[in-house]
C-alpha positions in Angstrom: 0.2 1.1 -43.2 3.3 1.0 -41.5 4.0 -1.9 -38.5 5.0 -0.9 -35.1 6.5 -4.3 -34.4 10.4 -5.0 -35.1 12.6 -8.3 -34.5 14.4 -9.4 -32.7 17.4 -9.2 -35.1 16.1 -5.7 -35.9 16.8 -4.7 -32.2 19.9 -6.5 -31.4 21.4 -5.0 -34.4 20.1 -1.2 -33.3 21.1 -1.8 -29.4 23.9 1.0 -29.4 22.3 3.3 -32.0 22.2 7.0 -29.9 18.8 7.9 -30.8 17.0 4.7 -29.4 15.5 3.8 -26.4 14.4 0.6 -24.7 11.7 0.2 -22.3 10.7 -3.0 -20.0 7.4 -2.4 -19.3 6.8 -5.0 -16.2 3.8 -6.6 -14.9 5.5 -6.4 -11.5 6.5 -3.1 -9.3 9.8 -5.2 -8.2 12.4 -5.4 -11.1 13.7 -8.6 -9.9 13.5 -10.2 -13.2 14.8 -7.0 -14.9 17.9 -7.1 -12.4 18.9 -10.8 -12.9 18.6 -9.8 -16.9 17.4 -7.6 -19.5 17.7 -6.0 -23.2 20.8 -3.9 -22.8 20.4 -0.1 -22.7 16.6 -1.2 -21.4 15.5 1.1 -18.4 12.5 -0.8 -16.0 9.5 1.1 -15.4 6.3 -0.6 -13.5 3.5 -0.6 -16.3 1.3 1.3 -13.4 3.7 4.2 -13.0 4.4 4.7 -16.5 0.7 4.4 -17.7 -1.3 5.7 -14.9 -2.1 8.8 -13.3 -0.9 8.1 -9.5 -4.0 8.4 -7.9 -7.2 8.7 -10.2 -6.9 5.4 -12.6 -7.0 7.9 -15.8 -4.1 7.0 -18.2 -1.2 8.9 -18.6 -1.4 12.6 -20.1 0.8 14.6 -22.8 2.2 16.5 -20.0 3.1 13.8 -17.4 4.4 11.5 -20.9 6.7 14.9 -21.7 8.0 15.1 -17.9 8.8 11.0 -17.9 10.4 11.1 -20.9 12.5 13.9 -20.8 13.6 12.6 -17.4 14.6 9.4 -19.0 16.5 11.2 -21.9 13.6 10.8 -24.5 13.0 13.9 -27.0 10.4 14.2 -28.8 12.1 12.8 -31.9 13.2 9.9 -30.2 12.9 6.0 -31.1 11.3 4.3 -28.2 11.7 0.8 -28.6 8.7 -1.1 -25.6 8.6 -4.6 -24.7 6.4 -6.2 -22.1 6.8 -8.8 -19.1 4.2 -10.2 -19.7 3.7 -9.5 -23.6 0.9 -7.4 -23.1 2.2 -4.5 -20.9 4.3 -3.7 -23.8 1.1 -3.3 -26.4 -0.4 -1.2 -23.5 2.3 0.7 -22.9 2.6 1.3 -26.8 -1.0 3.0 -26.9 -1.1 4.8 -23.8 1.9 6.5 -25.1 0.6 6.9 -28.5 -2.6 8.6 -27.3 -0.4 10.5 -25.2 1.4 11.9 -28.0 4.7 10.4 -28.6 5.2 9.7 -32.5 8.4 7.4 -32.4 7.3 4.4 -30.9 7.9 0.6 -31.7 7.1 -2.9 -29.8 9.4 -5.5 -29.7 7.2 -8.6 -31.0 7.4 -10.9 -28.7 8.2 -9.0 -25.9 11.2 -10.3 -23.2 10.1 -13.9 -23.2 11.3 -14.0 -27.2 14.1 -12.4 -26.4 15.6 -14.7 -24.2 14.2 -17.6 -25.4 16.5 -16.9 -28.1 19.4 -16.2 -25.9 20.0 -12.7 -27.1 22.4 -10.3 -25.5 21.6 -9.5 -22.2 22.6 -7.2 -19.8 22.6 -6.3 -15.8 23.2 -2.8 -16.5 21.2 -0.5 -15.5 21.4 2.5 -17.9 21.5 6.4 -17.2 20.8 9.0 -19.7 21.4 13.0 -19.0 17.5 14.6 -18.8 16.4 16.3 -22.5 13.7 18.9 -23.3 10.4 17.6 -24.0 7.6 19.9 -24.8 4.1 18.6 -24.3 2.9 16.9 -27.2 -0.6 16.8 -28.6 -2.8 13.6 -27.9 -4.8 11.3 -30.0 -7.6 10.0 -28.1 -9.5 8.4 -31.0 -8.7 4.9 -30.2 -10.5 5.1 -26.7 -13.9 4.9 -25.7 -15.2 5.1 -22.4 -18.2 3.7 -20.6 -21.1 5.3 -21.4 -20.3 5.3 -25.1 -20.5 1.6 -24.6 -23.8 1.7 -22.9 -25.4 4.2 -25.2 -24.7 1.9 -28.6 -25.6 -1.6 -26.8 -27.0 -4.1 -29.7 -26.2 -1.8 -31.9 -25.8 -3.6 -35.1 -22.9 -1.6 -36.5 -20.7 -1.6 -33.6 -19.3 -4.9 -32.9 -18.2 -5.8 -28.7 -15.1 -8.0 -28.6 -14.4 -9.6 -25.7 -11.0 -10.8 -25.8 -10.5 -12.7 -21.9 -10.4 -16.6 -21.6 -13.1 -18.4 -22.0 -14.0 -19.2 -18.8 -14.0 -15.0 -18.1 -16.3 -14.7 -20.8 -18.6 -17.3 -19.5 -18.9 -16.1 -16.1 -16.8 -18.7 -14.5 -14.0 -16.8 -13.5 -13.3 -12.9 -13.0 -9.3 -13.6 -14.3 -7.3 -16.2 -16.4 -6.7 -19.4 -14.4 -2.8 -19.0 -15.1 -3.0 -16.0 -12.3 -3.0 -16.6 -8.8 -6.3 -14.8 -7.9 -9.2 -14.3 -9.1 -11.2 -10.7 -9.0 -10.8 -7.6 -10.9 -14.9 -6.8 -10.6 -17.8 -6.8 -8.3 -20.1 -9.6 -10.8 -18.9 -12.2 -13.4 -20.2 -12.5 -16.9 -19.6 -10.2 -19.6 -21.1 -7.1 -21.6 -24.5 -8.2 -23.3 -24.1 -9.1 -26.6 -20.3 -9.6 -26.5 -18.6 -11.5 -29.0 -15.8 -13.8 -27.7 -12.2 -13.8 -29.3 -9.1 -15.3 -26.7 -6.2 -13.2 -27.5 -4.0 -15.8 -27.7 -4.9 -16.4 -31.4 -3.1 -13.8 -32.7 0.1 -14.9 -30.8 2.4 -18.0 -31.2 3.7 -20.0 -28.5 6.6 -17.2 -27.9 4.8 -14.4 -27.9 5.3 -13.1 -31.0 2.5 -12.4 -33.2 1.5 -14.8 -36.0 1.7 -13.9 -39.5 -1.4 -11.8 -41.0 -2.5 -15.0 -42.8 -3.0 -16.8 -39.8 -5.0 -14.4 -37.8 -7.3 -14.0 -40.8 -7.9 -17.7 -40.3 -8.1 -17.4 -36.6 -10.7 -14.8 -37.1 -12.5 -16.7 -39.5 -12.8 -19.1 -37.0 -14.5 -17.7 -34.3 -16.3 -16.0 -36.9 -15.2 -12.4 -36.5 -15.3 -9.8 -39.1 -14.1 -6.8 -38.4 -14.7 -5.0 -41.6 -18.2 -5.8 -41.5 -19.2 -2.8 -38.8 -18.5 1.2 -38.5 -16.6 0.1 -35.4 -15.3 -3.1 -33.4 -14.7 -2.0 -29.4 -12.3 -4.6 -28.0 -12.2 -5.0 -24.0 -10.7 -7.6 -21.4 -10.4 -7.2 -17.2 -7.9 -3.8 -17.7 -7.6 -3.1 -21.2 -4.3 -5.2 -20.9 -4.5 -7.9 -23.7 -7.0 -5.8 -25.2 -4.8 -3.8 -27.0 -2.4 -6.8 -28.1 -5.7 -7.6 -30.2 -6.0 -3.6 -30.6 -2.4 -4.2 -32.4 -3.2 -7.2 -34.6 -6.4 -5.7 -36.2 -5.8 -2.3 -36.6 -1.4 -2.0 -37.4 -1.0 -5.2 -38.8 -4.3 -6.2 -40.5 -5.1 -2.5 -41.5 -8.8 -2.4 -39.8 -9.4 1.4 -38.9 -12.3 1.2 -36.8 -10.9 -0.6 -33.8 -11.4 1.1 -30.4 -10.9 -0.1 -26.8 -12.7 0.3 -23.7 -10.2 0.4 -21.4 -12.7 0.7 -18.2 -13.2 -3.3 -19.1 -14.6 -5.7 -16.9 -12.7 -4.0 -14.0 -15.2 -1.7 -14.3 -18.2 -2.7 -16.1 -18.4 -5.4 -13.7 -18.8 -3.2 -10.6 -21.0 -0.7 -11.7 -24.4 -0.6 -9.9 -27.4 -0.7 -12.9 -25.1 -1.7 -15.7 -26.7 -4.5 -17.6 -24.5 -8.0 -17.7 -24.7 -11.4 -19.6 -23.9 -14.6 -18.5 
């Protein structure tokens, strides 16, 4: 098993190698963040133009990935380095560009908060690399399920549902985290019957970084989750977002191989006429 995740020493020590790239994947269309700072060599992209198909909420293809990337100066054999503002757009970023088909890809732990909580090198430059051939690459979808694979296996006893939002999400209280300034994302509140509830935040620290694979084991031990205990454990949140941090922690750095994500999430689970819901 080999870790997507490098340092922050890795990184600043790789900044002017010629066959890297950085990526800021932001949270927020408007780089003003990114323009007051950011990694140098990093280029901004909006997590929602760089994930997304522009009109039809499916996630980004092999072809549109190929096109993007070779506009940015990303071949195929190219290191693409991804942090996030916040964490998780990086983690999401990492597998919508993994099951688009890009082989070379790495996520700075910890994402830009880390990073300049550190005070590492910084920049206000904002880089430009001549376009490269990219041919379309071939995509893994097998860590993506949609909704009526959900649906079809409910209280199934070998699949486990891991519902990774806050707790108050979970309970029905709230449609998003309190730390955001609104609060919808879905039509009903609760969650998908017989959900198990894990907060994402216990497989980060305080930084953002992700805690050693000790301590997630005990983290999971506390809210009693086993993930090696079912054919397969399908993780979910209000977009798939912090789903995949979690996505990261069991499957490339606590070697589970059964971990899926329903990226549809509560977004849509929660506004779709018939579907069944818990509270």
């Amino acid at each position: 098993m080999t870790s997507p995740l490098v340092s922050n020493d890795w990184l600043e020590s790789h900044l002017t190698d010629p066959d890297l790239r950085i990526i800021e994947i932001s949270g927020e269309a408007e780089p003003r963040p990114y323009c007051d700072a950011h990694i140098p060599g990093a280029t901004f992209l909006f997590w929602k133009d760089a994930c997304w198909h522009p009109t039809d909420r499916e996630l980004i293809t092999p072809e549109a990935l190929a096109a993007m990337f070779g506009r940015l100066g990303i071949g195929p054999e190219t290191t693409v380095v991804l942090y996030g503002e916040p964490v998780q757009y990086g983690t999401y970023a990492y597998w919508a560009f993994t099951m688009a088909g890009h082989k070379n890809l790495k996520v700075l732990d910890g994402g830009r908060r880390k990073w300049m909580q550190e005070n590492r090198p910084r920049s206000q430059t904002v880089p430009h690399h001549a376009p490269v051939p990219y041919s379309t690459p071939a995509p893994d979808l097998s860590m993506r399920l949609g909704r009526d694979d959900v649906r079809a296996k409910l209280g199934r006893p070998e699949r486990l549902l891991l519902d990774v939002r806050s707790a108050e999400e979970y309970l029905g209280v709230r449609l998003a985290e309190y730390a955001t300034a609104f609060d919808h994302g879905a039509m009903r509140y609760g969650r998908i019957p017989g959900a198990q509830h894990l907060y994402f935040r216990c497989v980060l620290n305080d930084d953002n970084g992700f805690k050693t694979p000790d301590e997630m084991r005990r983290a999971l031990a506390v809210a009693g989750v086993d993930p090696g205990r079912y054919e397969d454990v399908v993780v979910y949140c209000r977009m798939s977002h912090r789903a995949t941090l979690v996505w990261v922690a069991l499957e490339k750095l606590l070697g589970y191989r059964n971990i899926k994500i329903y990226d549809g999430s509560w977004t849509e689970w929660g506004s779709i006429v018939g579907f069944p819901v818990e509270k």
